[in-house]
N, CA, C and O atoms as CSV, one atom per row, in Angstrom:
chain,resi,resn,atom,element,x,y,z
A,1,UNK,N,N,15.112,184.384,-30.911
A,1,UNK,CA,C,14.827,183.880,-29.582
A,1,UNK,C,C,15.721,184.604,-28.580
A,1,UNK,O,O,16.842,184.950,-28.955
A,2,UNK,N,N,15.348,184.840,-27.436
A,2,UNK,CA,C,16.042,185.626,-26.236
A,2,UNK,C,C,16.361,184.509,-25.418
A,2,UNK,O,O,15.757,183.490,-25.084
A,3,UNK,N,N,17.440,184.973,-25.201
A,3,UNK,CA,C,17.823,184.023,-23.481
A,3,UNK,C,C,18.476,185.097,-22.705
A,3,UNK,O,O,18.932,186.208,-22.973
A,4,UNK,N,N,18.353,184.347,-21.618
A,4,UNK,CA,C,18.782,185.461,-20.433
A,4,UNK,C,C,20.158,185.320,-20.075
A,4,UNK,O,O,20.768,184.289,-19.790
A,5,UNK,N,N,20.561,186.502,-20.129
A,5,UNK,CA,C,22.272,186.170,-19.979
A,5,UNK,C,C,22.786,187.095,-18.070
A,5,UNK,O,O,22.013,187.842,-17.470
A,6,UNK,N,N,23.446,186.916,-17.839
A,6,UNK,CA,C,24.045,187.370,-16.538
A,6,UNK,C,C,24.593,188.769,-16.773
A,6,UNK,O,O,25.361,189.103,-17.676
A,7,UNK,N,N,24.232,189.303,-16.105
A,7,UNK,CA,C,25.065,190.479,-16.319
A,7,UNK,C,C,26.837,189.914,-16.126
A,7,UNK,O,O,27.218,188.795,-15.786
A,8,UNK,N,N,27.767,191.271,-16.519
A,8,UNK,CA,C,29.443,190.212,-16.477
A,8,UNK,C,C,29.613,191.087,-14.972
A,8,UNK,O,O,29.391,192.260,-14.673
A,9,UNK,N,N,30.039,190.087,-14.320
A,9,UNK,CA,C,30.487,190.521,-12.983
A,9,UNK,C,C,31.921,190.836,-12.942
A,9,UNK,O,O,32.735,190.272,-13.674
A,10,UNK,N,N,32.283,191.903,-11.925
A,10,UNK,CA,C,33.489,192.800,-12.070
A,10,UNK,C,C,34.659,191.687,-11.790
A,10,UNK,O,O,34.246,190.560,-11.518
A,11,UNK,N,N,35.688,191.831,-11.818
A,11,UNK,CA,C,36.587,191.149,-11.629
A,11,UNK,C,C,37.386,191.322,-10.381
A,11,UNK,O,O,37.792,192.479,-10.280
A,12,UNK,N,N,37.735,190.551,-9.410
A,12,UNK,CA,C,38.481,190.746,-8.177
A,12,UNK,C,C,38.011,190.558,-7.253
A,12,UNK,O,O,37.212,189.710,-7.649
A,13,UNK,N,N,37.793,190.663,-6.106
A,13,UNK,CA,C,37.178,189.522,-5.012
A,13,UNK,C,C,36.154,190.653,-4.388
A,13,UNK,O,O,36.257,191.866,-4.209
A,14,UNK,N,N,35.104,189.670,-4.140
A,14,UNK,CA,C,33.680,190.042,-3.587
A,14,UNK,C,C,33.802,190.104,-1.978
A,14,UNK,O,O,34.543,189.411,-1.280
A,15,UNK,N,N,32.788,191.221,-1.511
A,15,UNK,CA,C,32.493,190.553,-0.454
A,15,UNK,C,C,31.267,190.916,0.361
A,15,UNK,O,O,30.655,191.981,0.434
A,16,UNK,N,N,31.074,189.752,0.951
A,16,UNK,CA,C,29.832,189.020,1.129
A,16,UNK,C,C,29.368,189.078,2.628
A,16,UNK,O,O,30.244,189.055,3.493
A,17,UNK,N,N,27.934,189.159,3.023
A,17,UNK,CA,C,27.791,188.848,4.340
A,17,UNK,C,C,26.990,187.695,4.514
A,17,UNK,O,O,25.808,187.733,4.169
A,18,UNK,N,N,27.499,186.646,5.020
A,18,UNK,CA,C,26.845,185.577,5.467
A,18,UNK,C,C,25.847,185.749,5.801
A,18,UNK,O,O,25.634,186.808,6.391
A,19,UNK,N,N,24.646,184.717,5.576
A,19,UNK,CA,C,23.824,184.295,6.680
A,19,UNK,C,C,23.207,183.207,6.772
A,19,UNK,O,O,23.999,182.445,6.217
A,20,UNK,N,N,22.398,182.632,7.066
A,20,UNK,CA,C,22.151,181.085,7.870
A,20,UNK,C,C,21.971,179.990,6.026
A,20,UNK,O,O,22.551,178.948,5.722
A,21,UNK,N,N,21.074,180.720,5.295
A,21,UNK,CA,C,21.054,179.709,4.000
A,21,UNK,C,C,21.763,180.488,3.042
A,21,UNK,O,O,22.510,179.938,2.233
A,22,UNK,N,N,21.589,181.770,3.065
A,22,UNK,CA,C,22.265,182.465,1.470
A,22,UNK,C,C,23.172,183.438,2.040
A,22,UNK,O,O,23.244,183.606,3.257
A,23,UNK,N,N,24.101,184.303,0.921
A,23,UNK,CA,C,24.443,185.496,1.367
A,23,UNK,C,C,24.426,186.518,0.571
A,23,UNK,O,O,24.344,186.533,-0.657
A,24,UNK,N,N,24.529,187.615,1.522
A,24,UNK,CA,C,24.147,189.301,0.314
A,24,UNK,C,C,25.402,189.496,-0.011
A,24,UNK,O,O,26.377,189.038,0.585
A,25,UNK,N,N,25.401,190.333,-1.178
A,25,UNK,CA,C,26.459,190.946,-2.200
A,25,UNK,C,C,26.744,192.655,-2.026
A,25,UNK,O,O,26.329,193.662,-2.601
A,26,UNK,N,N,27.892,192.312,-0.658
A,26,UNK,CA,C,27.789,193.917,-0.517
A,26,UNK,C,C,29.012,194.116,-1.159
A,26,UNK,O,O,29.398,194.989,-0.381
A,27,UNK,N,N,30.235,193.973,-2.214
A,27,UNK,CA,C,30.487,193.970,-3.065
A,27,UNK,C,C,30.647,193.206,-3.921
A,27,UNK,O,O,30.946,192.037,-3.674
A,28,UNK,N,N,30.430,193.843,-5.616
A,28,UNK,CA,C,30.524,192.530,-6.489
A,28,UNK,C,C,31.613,192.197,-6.653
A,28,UNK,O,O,32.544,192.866,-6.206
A,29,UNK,N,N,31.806,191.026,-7.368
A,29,UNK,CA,C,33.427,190.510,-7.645
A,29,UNK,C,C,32.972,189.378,-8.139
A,29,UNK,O,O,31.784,189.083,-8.268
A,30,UNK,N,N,34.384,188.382,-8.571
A,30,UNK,CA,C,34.410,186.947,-8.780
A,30,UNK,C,C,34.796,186.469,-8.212
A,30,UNK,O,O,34.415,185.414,-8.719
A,31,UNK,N,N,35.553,186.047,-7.114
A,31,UNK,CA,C,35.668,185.414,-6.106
A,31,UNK,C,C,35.737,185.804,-4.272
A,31,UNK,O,O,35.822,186.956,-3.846
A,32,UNK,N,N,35.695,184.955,-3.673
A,32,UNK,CA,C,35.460,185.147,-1.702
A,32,UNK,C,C,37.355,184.414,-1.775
A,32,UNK,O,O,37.844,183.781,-2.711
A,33,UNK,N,N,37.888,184.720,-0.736
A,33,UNK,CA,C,39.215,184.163,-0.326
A,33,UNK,C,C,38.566,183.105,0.744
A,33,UNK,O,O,37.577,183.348,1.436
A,34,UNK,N,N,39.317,181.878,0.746
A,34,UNK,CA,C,39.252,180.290,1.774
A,34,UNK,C,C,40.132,181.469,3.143
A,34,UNK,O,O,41.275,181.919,3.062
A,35,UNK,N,N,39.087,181.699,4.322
A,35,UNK,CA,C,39.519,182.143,5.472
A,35,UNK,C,C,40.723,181.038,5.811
A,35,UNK,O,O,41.665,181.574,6.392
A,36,UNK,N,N,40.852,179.948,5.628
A,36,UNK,CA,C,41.542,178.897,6.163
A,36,UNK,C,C,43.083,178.804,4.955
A,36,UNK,O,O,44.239,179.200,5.105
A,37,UNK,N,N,42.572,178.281,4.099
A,37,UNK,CA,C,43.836,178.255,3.167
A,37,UNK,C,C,44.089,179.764,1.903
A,37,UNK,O,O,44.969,179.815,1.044
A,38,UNK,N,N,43.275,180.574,2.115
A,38,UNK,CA,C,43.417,181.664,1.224
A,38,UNK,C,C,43.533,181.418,-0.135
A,38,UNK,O,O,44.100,182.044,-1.030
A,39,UNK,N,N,42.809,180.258,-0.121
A,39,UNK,CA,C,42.533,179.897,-1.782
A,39,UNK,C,C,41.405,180.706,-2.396
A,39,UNK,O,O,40.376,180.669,-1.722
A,40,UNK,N,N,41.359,181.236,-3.212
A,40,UNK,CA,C,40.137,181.661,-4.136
A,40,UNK,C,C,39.261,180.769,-4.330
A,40,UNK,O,O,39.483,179.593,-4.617
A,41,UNK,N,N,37.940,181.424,-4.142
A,41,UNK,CA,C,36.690,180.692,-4.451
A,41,UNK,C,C,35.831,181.318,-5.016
A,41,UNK,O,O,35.470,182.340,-4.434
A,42,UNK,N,N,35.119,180.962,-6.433
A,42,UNK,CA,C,34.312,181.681,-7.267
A,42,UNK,C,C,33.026,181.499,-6.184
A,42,UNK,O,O,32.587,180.555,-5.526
A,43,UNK,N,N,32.721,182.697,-6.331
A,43,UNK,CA,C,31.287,183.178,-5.670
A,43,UNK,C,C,29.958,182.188,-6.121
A,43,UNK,O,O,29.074,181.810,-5.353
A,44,UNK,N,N,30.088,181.820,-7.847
A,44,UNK,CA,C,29.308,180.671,-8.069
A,44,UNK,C,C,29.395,179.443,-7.238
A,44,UNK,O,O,28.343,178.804,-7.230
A,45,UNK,N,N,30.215,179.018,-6.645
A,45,UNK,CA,C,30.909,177.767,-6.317
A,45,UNK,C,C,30.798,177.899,-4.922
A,45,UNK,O,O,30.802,176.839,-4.297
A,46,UNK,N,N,30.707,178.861,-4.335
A,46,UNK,CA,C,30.655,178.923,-2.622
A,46,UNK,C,C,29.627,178.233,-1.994
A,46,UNK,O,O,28.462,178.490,-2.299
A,47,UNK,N,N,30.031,176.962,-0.730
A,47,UNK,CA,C,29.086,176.336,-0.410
A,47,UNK,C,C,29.187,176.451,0.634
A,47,UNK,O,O,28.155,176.525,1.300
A,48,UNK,N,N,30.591,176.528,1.340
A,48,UNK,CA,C,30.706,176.355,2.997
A,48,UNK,C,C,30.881,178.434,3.578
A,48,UNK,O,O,31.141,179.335,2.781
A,49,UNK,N,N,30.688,178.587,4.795
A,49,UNK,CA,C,31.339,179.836,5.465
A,49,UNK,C,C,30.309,179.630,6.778
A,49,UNK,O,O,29.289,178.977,7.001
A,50,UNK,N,N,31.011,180.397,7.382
A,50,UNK,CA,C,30.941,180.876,8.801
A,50,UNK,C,C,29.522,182.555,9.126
A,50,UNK,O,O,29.663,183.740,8.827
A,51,UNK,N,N,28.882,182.166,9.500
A,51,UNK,CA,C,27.974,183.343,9.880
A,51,UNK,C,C,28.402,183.859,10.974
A,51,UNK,O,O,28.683,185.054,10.883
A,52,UNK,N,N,28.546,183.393,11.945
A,52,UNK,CA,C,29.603,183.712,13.336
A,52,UNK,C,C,31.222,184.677,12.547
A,52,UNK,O,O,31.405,185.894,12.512
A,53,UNK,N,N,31.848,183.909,12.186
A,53,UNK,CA,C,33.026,184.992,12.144
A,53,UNK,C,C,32.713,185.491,10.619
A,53,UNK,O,O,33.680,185.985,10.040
A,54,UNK,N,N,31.679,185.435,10.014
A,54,UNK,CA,C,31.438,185.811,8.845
A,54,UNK,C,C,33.159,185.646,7.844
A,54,UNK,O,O,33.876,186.572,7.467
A,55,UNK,N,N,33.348,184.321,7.682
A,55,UNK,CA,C,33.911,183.340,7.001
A,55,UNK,C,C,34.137,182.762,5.682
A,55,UNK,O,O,34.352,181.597,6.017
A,56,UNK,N,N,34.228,182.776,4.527
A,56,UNK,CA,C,34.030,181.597,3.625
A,56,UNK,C,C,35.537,180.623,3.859
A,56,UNK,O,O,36.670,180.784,4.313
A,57,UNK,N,N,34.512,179.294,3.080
A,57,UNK,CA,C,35.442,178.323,3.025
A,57,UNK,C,C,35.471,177.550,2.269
A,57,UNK,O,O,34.390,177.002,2.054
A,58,UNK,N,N,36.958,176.966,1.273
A,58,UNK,CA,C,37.066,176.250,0.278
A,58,UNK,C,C,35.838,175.050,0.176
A,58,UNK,O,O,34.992,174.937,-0.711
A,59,UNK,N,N,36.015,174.284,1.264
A,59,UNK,CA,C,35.514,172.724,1.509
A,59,UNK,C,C,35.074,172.874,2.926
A,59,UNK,O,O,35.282,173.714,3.801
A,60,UNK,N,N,34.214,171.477,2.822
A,60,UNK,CA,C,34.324,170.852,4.321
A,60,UNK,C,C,35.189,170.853,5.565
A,60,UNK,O,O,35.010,171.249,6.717
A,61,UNK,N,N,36.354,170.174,4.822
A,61,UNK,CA,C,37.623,170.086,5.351
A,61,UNK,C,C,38.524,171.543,6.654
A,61,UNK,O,O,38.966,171.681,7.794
A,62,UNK,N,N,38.264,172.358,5.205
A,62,UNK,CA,C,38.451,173.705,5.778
A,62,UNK,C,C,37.486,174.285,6.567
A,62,UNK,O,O,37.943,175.091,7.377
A,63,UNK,N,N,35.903,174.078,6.591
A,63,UNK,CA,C,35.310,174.652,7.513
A,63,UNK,C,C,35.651,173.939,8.721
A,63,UNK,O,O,35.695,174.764,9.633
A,64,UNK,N,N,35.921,172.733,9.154
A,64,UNK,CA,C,35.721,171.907,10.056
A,64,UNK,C,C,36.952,172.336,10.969
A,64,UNK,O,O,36.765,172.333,12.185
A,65,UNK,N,N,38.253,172.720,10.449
A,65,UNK,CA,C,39.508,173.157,10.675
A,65,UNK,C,C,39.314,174.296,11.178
A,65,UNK,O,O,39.997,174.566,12.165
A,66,UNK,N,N,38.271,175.395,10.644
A,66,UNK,CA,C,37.961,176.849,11.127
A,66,UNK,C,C,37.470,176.665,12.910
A,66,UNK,O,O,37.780,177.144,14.001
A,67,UNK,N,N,36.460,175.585,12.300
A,67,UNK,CA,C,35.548,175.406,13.645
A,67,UNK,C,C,36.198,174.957,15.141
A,67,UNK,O,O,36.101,175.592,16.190
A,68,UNK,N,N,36.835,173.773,14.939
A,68,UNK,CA,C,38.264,173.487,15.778
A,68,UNK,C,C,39.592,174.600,16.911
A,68,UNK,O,O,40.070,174.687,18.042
A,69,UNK,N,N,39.613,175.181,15.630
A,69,UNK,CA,C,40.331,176.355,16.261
A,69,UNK,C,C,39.637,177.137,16.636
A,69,UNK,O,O,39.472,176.968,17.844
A,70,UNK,N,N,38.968,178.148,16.182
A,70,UNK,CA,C,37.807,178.643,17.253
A,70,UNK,C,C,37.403,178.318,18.590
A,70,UNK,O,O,37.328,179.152,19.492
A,71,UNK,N,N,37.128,177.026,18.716
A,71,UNK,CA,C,36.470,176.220,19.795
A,71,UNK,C,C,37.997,176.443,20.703
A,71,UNK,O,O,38.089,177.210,21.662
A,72,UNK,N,N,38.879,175.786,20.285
A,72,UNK,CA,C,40.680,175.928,21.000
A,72,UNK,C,C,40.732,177.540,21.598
A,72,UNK,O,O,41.041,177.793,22.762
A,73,UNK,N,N,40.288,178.816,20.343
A,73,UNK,CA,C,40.667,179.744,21.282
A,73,UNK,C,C,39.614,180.349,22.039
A,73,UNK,O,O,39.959,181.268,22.781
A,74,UNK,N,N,38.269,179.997,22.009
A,74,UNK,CA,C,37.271,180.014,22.936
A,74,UNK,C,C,37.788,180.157,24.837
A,74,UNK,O,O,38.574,179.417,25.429
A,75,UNK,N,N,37.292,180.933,25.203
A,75,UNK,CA,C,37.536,181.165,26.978
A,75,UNK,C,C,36.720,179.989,27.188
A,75,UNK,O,O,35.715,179.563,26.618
A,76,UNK,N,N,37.491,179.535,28.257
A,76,UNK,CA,C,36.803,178.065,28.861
A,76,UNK,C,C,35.909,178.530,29.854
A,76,UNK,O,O,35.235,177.729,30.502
């Protein structure tokens, strides 16, 4: 019996261009860095980022924190 296996993805951090539902793989890797806390995040696991500052982000938490400051250094 066959099953489909993944190819093995390279090791060391990816990177990615956002966009509104998914994002492209303009390099491979295993993980995106948290723009906010610079935590590693497996590329499987990525749920939050920024299309505007083309972003990833750990959590909620951290996107919401991205968004905040932004808005703060925004020209009034």
């Amino acid at each position: 019996m066959n099953r489909y296996e993944r190819p093995q993805t390279p090791p060391g951090e990816a990177l990615l261009r956002y966009g509104d539902a998914d994002y492209q793989v303009l390099r491979p890797g295993a993980f995106v860095r948290c723009a906010v806390t610079g935590k590693a995040i497996p590329v499987d696991d990525l749920l939050y980022w920024s299309v505007k500052r083309q972003e990833a982000y750990v959590d909620a938490a951290a996107s919401l924190q991205a968004e905040l400051a932004a808005k703060a250094r925004a020209p009034t």
